[in-house]
C-alpha positions as a Markdown table, in Angstrom:
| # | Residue | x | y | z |
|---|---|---|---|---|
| 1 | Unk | 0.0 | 0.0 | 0.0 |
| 2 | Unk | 2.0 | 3.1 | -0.9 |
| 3 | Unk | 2.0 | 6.0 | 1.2 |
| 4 | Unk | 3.4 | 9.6 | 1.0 |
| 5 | Unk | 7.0 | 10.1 | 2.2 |
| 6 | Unk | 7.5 | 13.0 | 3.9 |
| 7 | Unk | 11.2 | 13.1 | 5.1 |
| 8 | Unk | 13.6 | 10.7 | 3.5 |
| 9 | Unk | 16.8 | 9.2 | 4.2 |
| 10 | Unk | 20.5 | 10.9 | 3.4 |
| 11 | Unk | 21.0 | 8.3 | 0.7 |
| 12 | Unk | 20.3 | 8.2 | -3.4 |
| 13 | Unk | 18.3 | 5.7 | -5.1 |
| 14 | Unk | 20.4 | 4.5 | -7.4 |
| 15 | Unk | 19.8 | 5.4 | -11.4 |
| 16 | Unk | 19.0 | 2.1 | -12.7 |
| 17 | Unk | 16.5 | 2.0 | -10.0 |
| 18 | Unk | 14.9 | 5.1 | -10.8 |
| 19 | Unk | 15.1 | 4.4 | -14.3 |
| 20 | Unk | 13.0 | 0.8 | -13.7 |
| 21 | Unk | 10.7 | 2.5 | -11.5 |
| 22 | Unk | 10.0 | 5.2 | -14.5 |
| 23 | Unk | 10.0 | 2.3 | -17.1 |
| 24 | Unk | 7.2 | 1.0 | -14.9 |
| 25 | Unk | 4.8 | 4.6 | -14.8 |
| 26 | Unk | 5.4 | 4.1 | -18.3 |
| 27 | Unk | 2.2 | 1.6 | -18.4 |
| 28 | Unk | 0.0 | 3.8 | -17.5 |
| 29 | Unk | -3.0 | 4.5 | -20.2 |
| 30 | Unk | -2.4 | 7.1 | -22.8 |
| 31 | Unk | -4.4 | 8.0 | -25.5 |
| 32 | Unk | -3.3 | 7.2 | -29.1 |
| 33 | Unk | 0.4 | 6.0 | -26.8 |
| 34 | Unk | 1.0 | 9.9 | -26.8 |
| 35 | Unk | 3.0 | 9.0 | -23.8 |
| 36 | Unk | 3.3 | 13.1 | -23.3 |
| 37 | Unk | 5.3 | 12.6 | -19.6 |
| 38 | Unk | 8.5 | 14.1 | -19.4 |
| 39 | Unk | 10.7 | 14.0 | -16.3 |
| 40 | Unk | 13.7 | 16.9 | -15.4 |
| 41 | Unk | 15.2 | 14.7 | -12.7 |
| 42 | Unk | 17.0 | 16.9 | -9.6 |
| 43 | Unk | 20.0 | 15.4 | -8.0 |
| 44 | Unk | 23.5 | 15.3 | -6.6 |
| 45 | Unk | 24.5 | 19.0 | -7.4 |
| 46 | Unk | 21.6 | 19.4 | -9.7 |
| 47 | Unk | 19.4 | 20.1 | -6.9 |
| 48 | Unk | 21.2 | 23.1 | -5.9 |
| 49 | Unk | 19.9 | 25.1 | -9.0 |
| 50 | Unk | 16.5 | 23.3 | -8.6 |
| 51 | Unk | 16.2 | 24.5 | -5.2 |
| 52 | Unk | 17.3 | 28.2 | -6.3 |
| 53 | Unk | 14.8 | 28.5 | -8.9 |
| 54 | Unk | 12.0 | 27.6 | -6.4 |
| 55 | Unk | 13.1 | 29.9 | -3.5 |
| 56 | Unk | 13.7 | 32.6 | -6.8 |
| 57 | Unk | 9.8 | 31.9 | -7.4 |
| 58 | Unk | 8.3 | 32.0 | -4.1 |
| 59 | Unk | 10.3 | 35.4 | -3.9 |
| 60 | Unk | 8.7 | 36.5 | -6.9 |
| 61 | Unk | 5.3 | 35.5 | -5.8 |
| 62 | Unk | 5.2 | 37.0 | -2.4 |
| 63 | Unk | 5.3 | 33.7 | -0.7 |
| 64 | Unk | 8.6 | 35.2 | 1.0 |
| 65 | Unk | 9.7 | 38.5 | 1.8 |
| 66 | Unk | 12.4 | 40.1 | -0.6 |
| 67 | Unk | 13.8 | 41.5 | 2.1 |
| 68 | Unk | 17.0 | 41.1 | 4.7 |
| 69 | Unk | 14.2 | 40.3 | 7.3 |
| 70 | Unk | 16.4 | 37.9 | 9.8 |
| 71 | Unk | 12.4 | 35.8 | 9.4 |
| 72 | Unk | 12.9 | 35.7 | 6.1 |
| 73 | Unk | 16.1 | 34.7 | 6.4 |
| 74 | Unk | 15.9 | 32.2 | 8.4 |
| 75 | Unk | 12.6 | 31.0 | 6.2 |
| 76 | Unk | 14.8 | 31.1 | 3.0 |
| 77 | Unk | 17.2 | 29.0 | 4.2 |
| 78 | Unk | 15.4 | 26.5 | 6.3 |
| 79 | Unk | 13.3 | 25.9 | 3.0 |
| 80 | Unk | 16.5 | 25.7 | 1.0 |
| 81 | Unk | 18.5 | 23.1 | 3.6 |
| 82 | Unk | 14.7 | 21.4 | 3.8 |
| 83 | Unk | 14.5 | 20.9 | 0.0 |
| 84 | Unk | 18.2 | 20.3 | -0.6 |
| 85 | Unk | 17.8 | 17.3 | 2.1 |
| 86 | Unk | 15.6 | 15.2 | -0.4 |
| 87 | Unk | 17.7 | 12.8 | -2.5 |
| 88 | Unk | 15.9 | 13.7 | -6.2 |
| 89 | Unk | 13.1 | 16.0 | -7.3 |
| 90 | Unk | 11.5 | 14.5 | -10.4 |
| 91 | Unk | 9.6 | 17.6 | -12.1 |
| 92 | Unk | 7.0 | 15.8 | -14.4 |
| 93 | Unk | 5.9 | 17.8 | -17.5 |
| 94 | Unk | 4.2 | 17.6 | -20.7 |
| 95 | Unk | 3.8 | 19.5 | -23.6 |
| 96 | Unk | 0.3 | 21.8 | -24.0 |
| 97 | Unk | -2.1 | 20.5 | -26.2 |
| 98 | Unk | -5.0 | 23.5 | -27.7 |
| 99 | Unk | -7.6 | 21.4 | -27.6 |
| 100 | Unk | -9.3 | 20.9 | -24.6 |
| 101 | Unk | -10.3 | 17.4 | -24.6 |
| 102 | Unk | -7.1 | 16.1 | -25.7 |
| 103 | Unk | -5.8 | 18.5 | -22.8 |
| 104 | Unk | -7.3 | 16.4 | -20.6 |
| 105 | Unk | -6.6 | 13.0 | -21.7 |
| 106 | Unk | -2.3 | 13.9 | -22.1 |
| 107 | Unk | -3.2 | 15.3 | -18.3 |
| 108 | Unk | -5.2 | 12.3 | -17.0 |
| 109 | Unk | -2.6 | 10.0 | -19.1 |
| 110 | Unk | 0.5 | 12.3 | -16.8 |
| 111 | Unk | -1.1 | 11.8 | -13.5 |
| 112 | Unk | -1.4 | 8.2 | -14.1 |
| 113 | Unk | 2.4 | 8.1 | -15.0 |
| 114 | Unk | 3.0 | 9.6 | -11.7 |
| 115 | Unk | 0.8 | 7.2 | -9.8 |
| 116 | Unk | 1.8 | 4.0 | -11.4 |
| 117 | Unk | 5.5 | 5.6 | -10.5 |
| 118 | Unk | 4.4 | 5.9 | -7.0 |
| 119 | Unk | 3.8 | 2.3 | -6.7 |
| 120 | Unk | 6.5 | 1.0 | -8.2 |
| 121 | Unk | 8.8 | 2.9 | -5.8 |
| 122 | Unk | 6.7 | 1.6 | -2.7 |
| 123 | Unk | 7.3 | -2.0 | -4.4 |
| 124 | Unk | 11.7 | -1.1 | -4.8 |
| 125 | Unk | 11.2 | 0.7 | -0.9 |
| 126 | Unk | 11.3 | 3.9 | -2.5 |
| 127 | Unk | 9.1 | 6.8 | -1.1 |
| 128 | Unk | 7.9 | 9.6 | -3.0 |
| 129 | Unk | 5.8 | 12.6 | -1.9 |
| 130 | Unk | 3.7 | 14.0 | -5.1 |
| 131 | Unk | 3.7 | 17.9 | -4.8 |
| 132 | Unk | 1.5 | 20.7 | -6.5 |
| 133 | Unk | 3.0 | 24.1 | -5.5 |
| 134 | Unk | 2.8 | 27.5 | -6.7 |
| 135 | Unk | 5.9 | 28.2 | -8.3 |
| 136 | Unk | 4.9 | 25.2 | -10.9 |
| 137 | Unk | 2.5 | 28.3 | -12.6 |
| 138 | Unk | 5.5 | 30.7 | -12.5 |
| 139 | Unk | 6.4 | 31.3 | -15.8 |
| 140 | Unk | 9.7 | 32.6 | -15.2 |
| 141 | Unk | 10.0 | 29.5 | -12.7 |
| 142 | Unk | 9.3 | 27.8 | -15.9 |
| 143 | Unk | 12.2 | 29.4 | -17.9 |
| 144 | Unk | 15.0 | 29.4 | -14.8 |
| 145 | Unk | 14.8 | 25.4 | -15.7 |
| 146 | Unk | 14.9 | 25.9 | -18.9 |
| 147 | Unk | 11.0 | 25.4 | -20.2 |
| 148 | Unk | 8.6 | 27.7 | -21.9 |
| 149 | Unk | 5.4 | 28.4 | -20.5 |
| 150 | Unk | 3.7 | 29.2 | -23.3 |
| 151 | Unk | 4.8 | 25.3 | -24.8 |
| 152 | Unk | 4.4 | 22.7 | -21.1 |
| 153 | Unk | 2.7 | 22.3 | -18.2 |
| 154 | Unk | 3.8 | 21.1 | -15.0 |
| 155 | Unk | 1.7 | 18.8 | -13.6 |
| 156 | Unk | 4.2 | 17.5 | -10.2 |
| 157 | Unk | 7.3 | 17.7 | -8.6 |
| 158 | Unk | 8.2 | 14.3 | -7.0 |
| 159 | Unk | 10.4 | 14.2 | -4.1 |
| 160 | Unk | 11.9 | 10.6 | -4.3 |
| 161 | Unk | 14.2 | 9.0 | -1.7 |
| 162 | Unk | 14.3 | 5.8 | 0.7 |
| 163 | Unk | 11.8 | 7.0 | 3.5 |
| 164 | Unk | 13.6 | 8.1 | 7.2 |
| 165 | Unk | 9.9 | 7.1 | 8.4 |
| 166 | Unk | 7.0 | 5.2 | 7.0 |
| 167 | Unk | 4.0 | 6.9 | 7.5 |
| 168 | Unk | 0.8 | 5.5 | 9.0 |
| 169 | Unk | -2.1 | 4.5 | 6.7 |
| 170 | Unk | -4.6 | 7.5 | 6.5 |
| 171 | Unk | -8.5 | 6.2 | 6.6 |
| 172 | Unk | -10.2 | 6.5 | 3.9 |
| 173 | Unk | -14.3 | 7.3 | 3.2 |
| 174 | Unk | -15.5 | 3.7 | 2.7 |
| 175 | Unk | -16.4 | 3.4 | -1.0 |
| 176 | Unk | -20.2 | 2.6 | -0.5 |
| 177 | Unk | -20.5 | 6.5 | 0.5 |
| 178 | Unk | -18.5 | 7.2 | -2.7 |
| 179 | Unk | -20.6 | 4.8 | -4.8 |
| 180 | Unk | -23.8 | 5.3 | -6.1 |
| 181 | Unk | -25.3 | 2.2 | -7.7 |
| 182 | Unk | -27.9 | 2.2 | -10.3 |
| 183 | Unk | -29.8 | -1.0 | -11.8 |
């Protein structure tokens, strides 16, 4: 049963791992076998410039002060040493699409990449934490890593390591209140 991973051990997954556990997400449905995922992965040293472009963004955005606040200090940092702690960052993409309809099916096709990825790191005892945050709609965020706005979409940043700490399993709604059966 895979679970979110929300601090993770000082040690790399090895490539060839990483590069099975992608192989696998690969299954997921696609329409027409677009396959439209794309994956920057963040690691090693690479994560320094990762992390530099996010903390750029949230400066941007007003999620931190662009000051010399010692708060916002402090906040800048801890974020930085915080994000700089996690082994990868595996920024999933895809390319836009105009029409809407086949919009949605390269999205739905994505977010089933990323799931099926998520399970096949629980099966190698690999954690991953799946991450939606505001500086993925930045569009100079977008071009500090070297993407155009105008041309892709992020859809997640995965944080991927070997988990410090596995979580408990959260409860969830029993399906019958979620199903509605008609004969």
């Amino acid at each position: 049963m895979r679970r979110s991973t929300h601090t993770f051990k000082n040690k790399p997954v090895d490539i060839k791992i990483l590069t099975e556990i992608f192989t696998y997400g690969s299954y997921a449905p696609t329409h027409y076998m677009k396959e439209p995922w794309n994956i920057k992965l963040y690691q090693g040293k690479g994560r320094k410039e990762f992390v530099d472009a996010i903390i750029a963004s949230y400066v941007r955005i007003g999620m931190i002060k662009n000051d010399d606040d010692p708060k916002s200090l402090k906040l800048i940092d801890s974020m930085s040493n915080f994000l700089l702690s996690v082994p990868h960052h595996a920024l999933i993409y895809m390319e836009k699409e105009a029409d809407t309809i086949r919009y949605e099916e390269d999205y739905a096709a994505v977010c089933a990449f990323i799931q099926n990825t998520q399970l096949a790191g629980w099966e190698y005892g690999v954690g991953m934490l799946w991450t939606i945050t505001p500086y993925m709609n930045d569009p100079l965020f977008l071009k500090d890593i070297g993407l155009d706005s105008e041309v892709f979409k992020i859809a997640a940043v995965l944080q991927i390591g070997y988990p410090d700490k596995v979580s408990l399993v959260n409860r969830r709604t029993p399906i019958e209140k979620k199903m509605e059966l008609i004969e």
